[in-house]
C-alpha positions as CSV (number, residue, x, y, z in Angstrom):
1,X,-5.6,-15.9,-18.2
2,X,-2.4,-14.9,-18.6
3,X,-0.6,-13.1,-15.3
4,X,0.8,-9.9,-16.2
5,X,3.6,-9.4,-13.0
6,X,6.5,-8.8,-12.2
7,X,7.4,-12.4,-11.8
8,X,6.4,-12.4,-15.6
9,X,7.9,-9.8,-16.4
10,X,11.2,-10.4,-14.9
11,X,11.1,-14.1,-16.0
12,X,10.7,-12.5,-19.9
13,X,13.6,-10.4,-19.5
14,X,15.8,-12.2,-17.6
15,X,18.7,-10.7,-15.1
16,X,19.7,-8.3,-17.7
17,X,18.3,-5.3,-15.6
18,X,21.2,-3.1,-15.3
19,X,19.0,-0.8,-17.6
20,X,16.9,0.3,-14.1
21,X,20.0,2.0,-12.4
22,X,18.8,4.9,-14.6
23,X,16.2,5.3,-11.4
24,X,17.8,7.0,-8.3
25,X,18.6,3.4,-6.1
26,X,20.8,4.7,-3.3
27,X,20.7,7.8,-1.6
28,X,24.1,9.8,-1.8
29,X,24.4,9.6,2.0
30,X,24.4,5.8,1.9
31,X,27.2,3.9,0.2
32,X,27.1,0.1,0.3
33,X,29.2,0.2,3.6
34,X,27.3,2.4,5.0
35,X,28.4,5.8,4.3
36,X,27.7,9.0,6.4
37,X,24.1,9.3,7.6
38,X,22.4,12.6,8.8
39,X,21.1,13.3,12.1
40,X,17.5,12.3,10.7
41,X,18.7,8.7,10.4
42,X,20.2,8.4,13.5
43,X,17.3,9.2,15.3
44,X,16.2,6.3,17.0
45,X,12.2,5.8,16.7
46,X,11.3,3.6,19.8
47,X,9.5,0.8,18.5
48,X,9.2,-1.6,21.4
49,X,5.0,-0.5,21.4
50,X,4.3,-2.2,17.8
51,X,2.0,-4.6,17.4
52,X,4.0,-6.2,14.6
53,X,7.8,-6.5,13.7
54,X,9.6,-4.2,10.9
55,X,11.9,-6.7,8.0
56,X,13.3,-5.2,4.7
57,X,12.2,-7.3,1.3
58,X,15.2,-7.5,-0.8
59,X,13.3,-6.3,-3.9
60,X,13.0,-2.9,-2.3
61,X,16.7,-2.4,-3.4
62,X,16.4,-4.5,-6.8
63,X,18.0,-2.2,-8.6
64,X,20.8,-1.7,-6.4
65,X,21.3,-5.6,-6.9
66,X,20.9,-6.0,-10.8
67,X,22.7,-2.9,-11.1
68,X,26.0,-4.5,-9.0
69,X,26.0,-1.4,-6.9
70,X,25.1,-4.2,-3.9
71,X,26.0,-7.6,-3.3
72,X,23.3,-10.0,-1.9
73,X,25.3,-11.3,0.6
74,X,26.0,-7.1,1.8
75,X,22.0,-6.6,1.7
76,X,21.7,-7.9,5.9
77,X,24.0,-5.4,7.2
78,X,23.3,-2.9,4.8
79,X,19.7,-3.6,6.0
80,X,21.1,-2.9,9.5
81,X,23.1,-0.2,9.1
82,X,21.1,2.2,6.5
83,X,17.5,2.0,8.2
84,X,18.3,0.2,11.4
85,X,16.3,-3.0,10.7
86,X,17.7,-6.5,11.5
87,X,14.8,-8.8,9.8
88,X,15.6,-9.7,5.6
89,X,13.5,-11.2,3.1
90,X,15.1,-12.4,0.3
91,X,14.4,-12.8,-2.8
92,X,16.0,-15.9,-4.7
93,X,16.7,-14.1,-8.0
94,X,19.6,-12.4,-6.0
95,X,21.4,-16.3,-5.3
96,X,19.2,-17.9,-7.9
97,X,22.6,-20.5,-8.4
98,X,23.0,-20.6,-4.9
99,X,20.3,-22.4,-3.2
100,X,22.4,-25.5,-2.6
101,X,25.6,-23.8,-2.4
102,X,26.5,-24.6,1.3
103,X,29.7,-22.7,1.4
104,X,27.7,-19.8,-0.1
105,X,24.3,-19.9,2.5
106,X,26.6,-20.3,5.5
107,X,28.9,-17.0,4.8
108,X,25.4,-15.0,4.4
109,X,24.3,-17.5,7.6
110,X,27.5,-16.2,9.6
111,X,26.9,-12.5,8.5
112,X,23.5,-12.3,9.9
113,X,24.4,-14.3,13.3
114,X,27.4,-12.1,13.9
115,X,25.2,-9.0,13.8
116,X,22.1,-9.7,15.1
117,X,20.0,-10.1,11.7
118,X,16.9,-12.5,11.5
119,X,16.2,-14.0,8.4
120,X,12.7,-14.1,8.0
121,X,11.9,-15.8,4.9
122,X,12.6,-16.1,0.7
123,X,10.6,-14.7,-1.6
124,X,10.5,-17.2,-4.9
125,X,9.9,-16.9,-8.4
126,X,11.3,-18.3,-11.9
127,X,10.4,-21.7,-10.5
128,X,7.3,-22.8,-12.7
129,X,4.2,-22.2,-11.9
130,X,2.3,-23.9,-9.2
131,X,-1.0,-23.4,-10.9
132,X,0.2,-24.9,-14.3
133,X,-2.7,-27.0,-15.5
134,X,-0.2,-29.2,-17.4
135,X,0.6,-31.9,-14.8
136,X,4.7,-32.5,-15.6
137,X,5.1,-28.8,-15.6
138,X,3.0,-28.4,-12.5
139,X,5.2,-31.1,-10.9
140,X,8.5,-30.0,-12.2
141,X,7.5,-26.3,-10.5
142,X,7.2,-27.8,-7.0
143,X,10.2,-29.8,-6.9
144,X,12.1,-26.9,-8.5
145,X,10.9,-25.2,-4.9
146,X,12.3,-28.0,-2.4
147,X,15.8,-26.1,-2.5
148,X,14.9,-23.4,-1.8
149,X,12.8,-24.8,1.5
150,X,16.0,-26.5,2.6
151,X,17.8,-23.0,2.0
152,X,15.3,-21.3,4.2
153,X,15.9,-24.3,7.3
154,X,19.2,-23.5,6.8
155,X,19.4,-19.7,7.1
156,X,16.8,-19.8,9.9
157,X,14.2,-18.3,8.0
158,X,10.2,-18.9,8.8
159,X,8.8,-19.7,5.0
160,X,8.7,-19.5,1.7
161,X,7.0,-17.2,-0.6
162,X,5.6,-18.6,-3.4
163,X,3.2,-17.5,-6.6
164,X,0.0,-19.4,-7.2
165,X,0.3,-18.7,-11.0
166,X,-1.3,-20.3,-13.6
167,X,-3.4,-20.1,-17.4
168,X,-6.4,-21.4,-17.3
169,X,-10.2,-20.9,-15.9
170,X,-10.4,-19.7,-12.5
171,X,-11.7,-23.0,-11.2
172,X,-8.9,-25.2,-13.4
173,X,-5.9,-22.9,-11.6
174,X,-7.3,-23.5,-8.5
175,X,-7.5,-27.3,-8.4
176,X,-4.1,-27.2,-9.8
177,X,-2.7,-24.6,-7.0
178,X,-4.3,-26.7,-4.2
179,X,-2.8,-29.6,-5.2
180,X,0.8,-28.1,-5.6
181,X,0.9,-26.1,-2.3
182,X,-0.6,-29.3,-0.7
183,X,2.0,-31.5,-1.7
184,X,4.9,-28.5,-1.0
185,X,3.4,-27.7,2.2
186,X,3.8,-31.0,3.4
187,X,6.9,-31.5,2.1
188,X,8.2,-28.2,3.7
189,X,6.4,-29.3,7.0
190,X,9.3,-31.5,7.5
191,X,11.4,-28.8,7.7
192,X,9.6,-26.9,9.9
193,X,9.1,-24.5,7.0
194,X,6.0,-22.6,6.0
195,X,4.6,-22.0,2.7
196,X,3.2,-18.5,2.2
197,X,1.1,-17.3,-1.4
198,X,1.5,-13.9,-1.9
199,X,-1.3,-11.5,-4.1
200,X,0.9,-11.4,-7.2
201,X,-1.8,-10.5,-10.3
202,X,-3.7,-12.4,-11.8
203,X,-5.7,-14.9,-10.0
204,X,-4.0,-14.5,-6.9
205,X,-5.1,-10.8,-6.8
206,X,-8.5,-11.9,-6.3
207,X,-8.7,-12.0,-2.5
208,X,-11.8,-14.0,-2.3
209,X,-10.1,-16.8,-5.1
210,X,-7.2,-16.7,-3.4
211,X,-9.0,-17.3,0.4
212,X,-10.9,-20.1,-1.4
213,X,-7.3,-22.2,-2.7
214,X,-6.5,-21.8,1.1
215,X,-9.5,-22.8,2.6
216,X,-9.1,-26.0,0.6
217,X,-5.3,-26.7,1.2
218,X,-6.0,-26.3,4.9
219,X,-2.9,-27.2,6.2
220,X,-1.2,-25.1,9.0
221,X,1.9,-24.2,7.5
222,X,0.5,-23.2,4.0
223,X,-0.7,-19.3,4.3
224,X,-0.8,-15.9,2.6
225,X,1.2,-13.0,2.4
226,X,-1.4,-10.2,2.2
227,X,0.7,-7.4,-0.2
228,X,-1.0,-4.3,0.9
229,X,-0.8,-2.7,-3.0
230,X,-0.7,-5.8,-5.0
231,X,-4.5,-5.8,-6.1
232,X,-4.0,-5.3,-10.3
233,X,-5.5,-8.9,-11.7
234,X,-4.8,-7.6,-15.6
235,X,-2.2,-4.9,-16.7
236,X,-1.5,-3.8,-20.3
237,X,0.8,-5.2,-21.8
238,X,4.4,-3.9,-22.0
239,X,5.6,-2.2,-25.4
240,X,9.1,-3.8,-25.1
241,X,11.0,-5.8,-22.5
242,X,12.4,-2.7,-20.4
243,X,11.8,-2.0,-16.7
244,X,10.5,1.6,-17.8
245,X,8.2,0.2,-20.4
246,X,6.8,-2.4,-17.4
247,X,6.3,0.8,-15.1
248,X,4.4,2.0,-17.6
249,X,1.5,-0.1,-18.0
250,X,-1.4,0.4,-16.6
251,X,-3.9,-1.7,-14.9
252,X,-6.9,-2.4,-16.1
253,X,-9.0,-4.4,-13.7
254,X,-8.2,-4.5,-10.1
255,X,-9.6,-5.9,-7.2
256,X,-10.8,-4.0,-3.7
257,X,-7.3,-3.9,-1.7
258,X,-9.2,-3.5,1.6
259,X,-11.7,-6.1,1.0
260,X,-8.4,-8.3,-0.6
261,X,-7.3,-7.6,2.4
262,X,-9.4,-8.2,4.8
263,X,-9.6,-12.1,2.8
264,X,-6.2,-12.9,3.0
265,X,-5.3,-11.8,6.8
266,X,-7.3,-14.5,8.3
267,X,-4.6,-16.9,6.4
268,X,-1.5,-14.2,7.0
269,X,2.1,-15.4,7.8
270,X,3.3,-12.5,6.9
271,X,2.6,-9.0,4.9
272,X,4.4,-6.7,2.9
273,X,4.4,-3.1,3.3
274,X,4.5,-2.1,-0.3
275,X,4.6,1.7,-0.7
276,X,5.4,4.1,-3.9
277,X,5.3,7.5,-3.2
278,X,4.6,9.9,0.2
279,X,2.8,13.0,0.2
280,X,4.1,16.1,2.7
281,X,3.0,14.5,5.6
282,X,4.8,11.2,5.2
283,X,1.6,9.1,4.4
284,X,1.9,6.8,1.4
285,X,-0.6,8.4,-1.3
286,X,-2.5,5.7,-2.9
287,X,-3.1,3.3,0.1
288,X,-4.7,4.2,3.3
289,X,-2.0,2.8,6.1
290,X,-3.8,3.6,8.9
291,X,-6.7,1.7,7.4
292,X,-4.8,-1.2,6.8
293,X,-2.9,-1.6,9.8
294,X,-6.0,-1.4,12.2
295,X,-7.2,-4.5,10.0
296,X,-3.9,-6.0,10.4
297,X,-4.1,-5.7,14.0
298,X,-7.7,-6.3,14.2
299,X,-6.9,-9.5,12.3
300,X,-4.6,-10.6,15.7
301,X,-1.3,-10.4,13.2
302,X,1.8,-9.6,15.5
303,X,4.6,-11.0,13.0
304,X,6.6,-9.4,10.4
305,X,5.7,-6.7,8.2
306,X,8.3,-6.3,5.3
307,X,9.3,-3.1,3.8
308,X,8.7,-3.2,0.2
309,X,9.3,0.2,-1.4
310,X,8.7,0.2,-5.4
311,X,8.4,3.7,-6.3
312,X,10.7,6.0,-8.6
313,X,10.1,9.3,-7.3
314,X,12.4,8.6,-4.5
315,X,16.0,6.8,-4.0
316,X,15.0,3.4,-2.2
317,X,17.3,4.3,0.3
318,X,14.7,7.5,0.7
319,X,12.0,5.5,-0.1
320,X,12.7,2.8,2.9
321,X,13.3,5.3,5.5
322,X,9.9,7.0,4.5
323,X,8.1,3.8,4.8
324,X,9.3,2.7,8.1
325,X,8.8,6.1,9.4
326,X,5.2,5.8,8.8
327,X,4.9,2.3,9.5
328,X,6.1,2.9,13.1
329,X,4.2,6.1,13.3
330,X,1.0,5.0,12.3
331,X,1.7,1.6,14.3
332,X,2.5,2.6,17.5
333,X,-0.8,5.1,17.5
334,X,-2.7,1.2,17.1
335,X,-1.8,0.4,20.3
């Protein structure tokens, strides 16, 4: 099978994505250095009564970043600033040259330290894929992933994200996953780093496949991170290499997102918030928060839930002030 995602996708069609700043990416209010922000902003929404932590994934502003209208080493404190958040997930693509670029991870080390910003962990892809049933290629995609576990140590962060891609039969993808995130898991163990598989199509989007490759890895520091809309195993294909064509495609067989779910928590380092459009009340309208959340909670998960906005109704800037709104509504009403 081949996956259809948008680690595929981007991996076809490089970093020429410029094209998507013909979306709204940043709201009017909100320059890069932070800009004017309206009383709404301001407001301070206490918190403190959350089961769970609030970071900001990187990709919710991706075309902000392939644009050039941000800089990845701005995204922290623009992070901070905009929606009041001081947790970041990055996502390599931003730095892809920079992963043993000292000089480089310690001025984006220095900018979070001097204000307060935790960085939680960095979201890979473009590396191989970990599920390659060819063992050279299989081999050359975990090695190309220990650089980016020392630039996690380095920045502080808690893991890595990584894809358990692969073509092949179910079965052959997931002998060849378990024995890739075995042998990265222990190597990131060294480091004090976690490795963390996120439902990203394909195989992976199956929750119960997915539990299964865990279950047999069963190391402590390899895990999931359960993406909350990321249940589409097979999309159509794309008619051409454009980021409008790819948000055009539809999916055609996806798997139970609450029963996905409710597999991967048991396994979660980590989850991602992913949200595309509200309706008046400021609920997302294609997955049922407050359903998730209590099984987040009910799962015992108290870590960091990362903003992942990915509609184009909205500006992301909107878009991420929307979603943490409800997030902290509907959490704090879990208590």
């Amino acid at each position: 099978m081949k996956m259809n995602t948008r680690r595929n996708f981007i991996r076809q069609l490089g970093t020429g994505m410029a094209a998507a700043a013909a979306y709204p990416v940043l709201s009017p209010l909100l320059s890069c250095n932070g800009g004017s922000r309206t009383a709404a902003q301001k407001e301070t929404i206490t918190t403190s009564e959350l089961f769970f932590k609030i970071s900001l994934a990187e990709w919710s502003l991706n075309r902000a970043l392939f644009g050039g209208q941000l800089d990845h080493l701005d995204f922290p404190l623009y992070a901070k600033e905009n929606f009041g958040i001081d947790a970041v997930e990055y996502v390599n693509q931003f730095f892809m040259d920079k992963a043993t670029d000292q000089s480089y991870l310690g001025e984006l080390k220095t900018r979070c330290d001097d204000h307060g910003i935790r960085s939680v962990l960095i979201m890979c892809d473009r590396e191989g894929d970990l599920g390659d049933t060819v063992p050279a290629q299989r081999k050359t995609a975990v090695e190309n992933h220990y650089k980016w576990v020392e630039a996690a140590q380095f920045l502080g962060c808690h893991a890595i994200r990584v894809n358990a891609a692969g073509e092949g039969t179910a079965e052959e993808v997931a002998r060849c996953a378990v024995e890739s995130l075995t042998e990265l898991a222990t190597f990131a163990s060294d480091y004090g780093i976690s490795v963390i598989v996120e439902n990203h199509g394909g195989y992976s989007s199956n929750g119960k496949w997915l539990s299964g490759v865990m279950q047999t890895v069963g190391l402590p520091n390899c895990g999931t991170l359960p993406d909350l809309g990321n249940f589409c195993i097979k999309r159509t294909e794309p008619v051409e290499q454009t980021v409008e064509a790819y948000m055009a495609t539809e999916c055609l067989e996806e798997y139970d997102r609450y029963q996905g779910t409710a597999e991967l928590l048991p396994f979660a380092k980590g989850v991602s918030a992913k949200t595309y459009d509200f309706d008046a009340d400021g609920n997302e309208t294609s997955i049922d928060y407050s359903r998730v959340l209590r099984m987040v909670k009910e799962a015992g998960f108290t870590g960091y839930v990362g903003i992942e906005y990915e509609g184009h109704s909205l500006a992301a800037n909107e878009g991420i002030t929307k979603t943490k709104a409800m997030l902290e509504r509907i959490g704090s009403g879990l208590v």
